[in-house]
Structure formats: structure tokens, C-alpha cells
N, C-alpha and C positions, 0 to 999 in steps of 0.2 A: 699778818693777823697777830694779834698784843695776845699775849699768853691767859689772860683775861679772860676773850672774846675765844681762845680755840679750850678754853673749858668749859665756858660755855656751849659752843657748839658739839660738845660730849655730852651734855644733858640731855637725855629723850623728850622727843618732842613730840605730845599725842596728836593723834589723828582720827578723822573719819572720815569712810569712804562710801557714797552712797552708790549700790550695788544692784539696783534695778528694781522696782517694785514695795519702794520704798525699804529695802533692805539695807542696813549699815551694817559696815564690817570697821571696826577699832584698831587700834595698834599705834606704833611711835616708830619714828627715826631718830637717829643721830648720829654726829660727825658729820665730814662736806667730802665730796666729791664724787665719782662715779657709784652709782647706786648697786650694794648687794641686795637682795629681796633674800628674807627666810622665812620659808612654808614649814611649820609642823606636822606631828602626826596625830592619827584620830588619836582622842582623849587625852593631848597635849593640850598645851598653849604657845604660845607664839616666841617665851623661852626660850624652849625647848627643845632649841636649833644651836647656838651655840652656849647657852647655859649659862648668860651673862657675862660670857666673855665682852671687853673692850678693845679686844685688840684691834677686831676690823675697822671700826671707828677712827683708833690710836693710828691707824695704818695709812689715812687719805681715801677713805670709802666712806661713804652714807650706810650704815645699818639702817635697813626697814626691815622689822618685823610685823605680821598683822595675826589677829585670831582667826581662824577657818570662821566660814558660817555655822552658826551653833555652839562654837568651842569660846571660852574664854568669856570677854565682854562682846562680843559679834552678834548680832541677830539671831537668829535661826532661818533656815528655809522659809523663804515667802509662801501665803498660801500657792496649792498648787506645783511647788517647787520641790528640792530633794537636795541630796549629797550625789548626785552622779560626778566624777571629775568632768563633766564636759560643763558643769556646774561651776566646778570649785574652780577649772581654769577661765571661764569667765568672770568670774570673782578677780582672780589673779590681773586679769587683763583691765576692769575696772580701775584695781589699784595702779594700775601702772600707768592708766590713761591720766589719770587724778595727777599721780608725781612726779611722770618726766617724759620728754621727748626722744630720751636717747636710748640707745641699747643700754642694758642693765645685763647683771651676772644674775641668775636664781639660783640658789640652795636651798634644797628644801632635802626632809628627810620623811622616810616611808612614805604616806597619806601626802606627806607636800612633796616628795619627790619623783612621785606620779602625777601630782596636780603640773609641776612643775613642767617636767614631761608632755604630758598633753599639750600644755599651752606651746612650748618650744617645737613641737610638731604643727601646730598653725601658725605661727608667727615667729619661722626662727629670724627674720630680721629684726625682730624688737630684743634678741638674746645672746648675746657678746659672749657666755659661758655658760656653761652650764652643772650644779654637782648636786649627784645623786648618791642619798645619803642611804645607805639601805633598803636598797628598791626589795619589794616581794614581788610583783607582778609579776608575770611571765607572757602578759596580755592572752591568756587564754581562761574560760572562766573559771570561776573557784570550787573546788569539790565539797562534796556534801558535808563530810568532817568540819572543811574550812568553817563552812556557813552556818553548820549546827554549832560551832564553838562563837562568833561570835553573836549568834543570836541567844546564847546561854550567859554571854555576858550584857548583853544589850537587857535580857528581863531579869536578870540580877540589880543592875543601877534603876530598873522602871521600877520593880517590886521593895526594892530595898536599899536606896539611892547607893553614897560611897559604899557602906559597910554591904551592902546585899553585890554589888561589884565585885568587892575583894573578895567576898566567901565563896564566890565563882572561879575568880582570878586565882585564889592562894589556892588550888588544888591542881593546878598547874606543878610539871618536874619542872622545876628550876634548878640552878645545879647548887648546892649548900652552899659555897662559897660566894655566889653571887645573890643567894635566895632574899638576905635580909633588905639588901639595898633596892633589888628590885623591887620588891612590896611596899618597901618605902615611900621610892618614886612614883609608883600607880599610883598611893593615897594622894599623894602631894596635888599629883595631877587633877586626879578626878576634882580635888577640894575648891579647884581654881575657877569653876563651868556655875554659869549666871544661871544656865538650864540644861540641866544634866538629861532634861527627856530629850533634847535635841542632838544632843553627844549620843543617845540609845539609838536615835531612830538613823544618823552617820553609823554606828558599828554595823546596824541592820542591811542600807543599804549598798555602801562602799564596798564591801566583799561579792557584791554583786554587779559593780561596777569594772568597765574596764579601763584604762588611761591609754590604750592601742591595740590594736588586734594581729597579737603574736610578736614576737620577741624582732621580725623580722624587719617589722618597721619601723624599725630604730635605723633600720642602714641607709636611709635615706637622710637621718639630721646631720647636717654637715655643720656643725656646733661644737667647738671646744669644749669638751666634757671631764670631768674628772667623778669617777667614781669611788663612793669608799665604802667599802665591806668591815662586815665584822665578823669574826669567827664564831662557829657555830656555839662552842664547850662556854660562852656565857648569854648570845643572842641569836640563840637558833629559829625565834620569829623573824628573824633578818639575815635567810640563809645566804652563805659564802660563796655557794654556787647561782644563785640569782644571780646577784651584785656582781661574779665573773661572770657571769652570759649577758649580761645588760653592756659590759667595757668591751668585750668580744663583736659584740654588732655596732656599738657605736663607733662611726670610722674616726672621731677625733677626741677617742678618750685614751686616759690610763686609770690603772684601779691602785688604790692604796688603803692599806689597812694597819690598827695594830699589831705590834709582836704578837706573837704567840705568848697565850699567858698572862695577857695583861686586858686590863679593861675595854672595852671597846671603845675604839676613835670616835665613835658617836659619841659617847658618853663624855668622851674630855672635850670640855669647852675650848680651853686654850690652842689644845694640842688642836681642834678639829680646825679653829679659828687662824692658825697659821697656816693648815694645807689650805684654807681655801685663799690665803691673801699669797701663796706662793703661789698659786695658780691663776690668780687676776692679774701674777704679774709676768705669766710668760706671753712671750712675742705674738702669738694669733690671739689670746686674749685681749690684750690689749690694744691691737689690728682694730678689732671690733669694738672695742672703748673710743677707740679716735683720738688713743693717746701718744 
């Protein structure tokens, strides 16, 4: 390929994917070769996953990103329909019917790393790898705390779109050192949603959803897994002990995390962008690429 032509194929290249009931779900690829899929989290976008890193791209991987239903440019829930993950991974499944025949790697983080999840639980032969970026689930359901916080931000964004969000959001303990950047990145987020009533009615229902029932049913995916934690003292919505109990049952994972002290791996695009292309390139990963 003429150096030309592999810049070009660096270019995102958008997409739609018709999702049943006349639902489109948006998003882009780019680069050539075995396909990465990256699932975001609720009141993300499709970003959000490695942060515009190009590495994976640069690396001989297809980046596909897509917006969830509701989030970004995507649709919203068909009438009738909802945010359950049994939802969001037939979405998942949609897009993958759409752009390839072969087993594919999924990364998704929180909201996509449970969509992600689910689907790899019905169809781990469509899933060569798998990384979960910050799981919260514990597949059992959510306590009442959970559901009242975010249903407090759910009629925050209905009553008083971004700004009525963050006056919910900013009363949140954040720890001062990390306080500014996080508030930052909520606005940024929220400001990117076509229909932020649709992102309300996903915080509503997803904390009420489960992506498996109990942490144990994880010991049956026989799927190369890589998990990555973040430490509590900047991302304690994304506890450290979840993300250890999800690599613990999963039989063919490791957990990897930032130092201590330092940002979360989720957060670094580049840094998160190499663990996942070091892990596309061990031996049963790539078993299951067919490379």
C-alpha cells in the first residue's frame, strides 16, 4: 500500500447501522485489518474509549467506534424499546452483522464494557478478545442509593439540560486534585448528545439493568480477556475491587491498572491504546484472529 493510500485509510470513515425498527446507530472506522470494536459509557460518546488516540489504527487494526442508542448522533430507543444491555448488546451485534464475518476484539468501557459483556456471553465465537474497561456491575441488582443518585441526575439533564446535570453532578466528593478535570469532561460530554432526553431516560434505566446474573457467570467465558482498573483515590465510580472480581472469575483474563498516583489508565488514550494492541497481540488472541 503507497504511503498515500495507508493515510488515507487513517481517515474515519462514517457509518450507519440500521438497528431494527427503523433505528440507526452512527459512528466511523479506520485503519485495515482485524477489527477493534469500542463501546462507551452512559453520557459518553463513542470517543470516549481511547480518547482519539491513533494508535490502534497506526498499529494494523480497524478502529470501529459507534454511539450507544440515544448517546451522540445514534437514535434513541425505538418506540416500545429501552436501554436494557440485552438491548444495547443487540445493537452491538447489529453492528457487527453490518461489518464483518470474522471474530473481532470488543473494548468497551463501563456502560460498553457490560454491553460488551453480555454480547460475549452469547456469542463468544463472534469475540477473539475481549477488555473491560471499568466494569461496575457485580451482576446483582443495584441498591437504592445507586438508583436514587442516578435518577437525581437523570431529572437534573430533563429539568435543566447540561447546566441542570452538572448542578447535580458538581456536589459529588471528587477528590480536589482531580475535581477540575472531571467536571470538565461531564460538560464536554454531555454537550456532544443530539437528545440529551434520551441520555436521561439510559441513566434511568441502565442502573436497573443487569449485563449477567452474579459475578459467577463470568467463569464460563472462555474468551481472552484483559481487564483494566482504576484506582479508587481518582475513579471511585469505577471501583478497583469490581474490576479485581470481574479478572478473578474470568478464566482467561489479566487485570492491569495505572500506578499509583497517577491518572487513570482509562483516562490516557495512548497509554490505554497500547495495552489493548499488546493484548491483540498475544498468542490466543490472535489463535482467534486467524492470524
Amino acid at each position: 500500500m503507497s504511503s498515500a493510500a495507508s493515510q488515507a485509510a487513517l481517515e474515519p470513515r462514517p457509518f450507519e447501522t440500521a438497528a431494527g425498527a427503523g433505528n440507526v446507530l452512527r459512528g466511523e472506522a479506520a485503519g485495515a485489518g482485524p477489527a477493534i470494536v469500542q463501546l462507551h459509557g452512559v453520557t459518553a460518546v463513542r470517543r470516549y474509549v481511547t480518547h482519539g488516540s491513533r494508535m490502534l489504527q497506526r498499529g494494523g487494526f480497524e478502529a470501529v467506534m459507534y454511539d450507544a442508542r440515544g448517546h451522540g448522533e445514534s437514535d434513541p430507543a425505538p418506540a416500545g424499546g429501552g436501554y436494557s444491555y440485552r438491548e444495547l448488546a443487540d445493537d452491538l451485534g447489529a453492528i457487527l452483522d453490518d461489518r464483518s464475518d470474522q471474530a473481532v476484539i470488543l473494548a468497551g468501557h463501563s456502560m460498553g464494557a457490560h454491553t460488551a459483556t453480555t454480547y460475549a456471553l452469547a456469542h463468544p465465537q463472534r469475540v477473539a478478545g475481549l477488555v473491560v474497561i471499568g466494569p461496575v456491575s457485580t451482576g446483582e441488582p443495584a441498591g437504592a442509593e445507586s438508583i436514587a443518585y442516578w435518577d437525581g441526575l437523570a431529572d437534573g439533564l430533563e429539568s435543566g439540560g447540561v447546566d441542570g446535570f452538572m448542578a447535580v453532578y458538581e456536589r459529588d466528593e471528587h477528590r480536589p486534585e482531580w475535581r477540575e478535570v472531571i467536571l470538565r469532561l461531564a460538560r464536554q460530554r454531555l454537550e456532544l448528545h443530539r437528545q440529551p432526553e434520551a441520555v436521561a431516560q439510559a441513566m434511568r434505566e441502565l442502573p436497573r439493568s443487569l449485563p449477567f446474573e452474579g459475578l459467577d457467570a463470568l467463569a464460563g467465558l472462555e474468551v481472552p480477556a484483559l481487564v483494566v482498573a482504576s484506582h479508587d483515590h481518582a475513579d471511585p465510580g469505577h471501583p478497583y475491587e469490581v474490576a479485581a472480581a470481574w479478572a478473578e472469575r474470568l478464566p482467561r483474563a489479566r487485570l492491569v491498572s495505572e500506578g499509583e498516583g497517577e491518572s487513570p489508565l482509562a483516562w490516557q488514550g495512548g497509554k490505554l491504546s497500547r495495552e489493548i494492541a499488546a493484548f491483540a497481540g498475544e498468542d490466543a488472541v490472535r489463535e482467534r484472529l486467524g492470524r
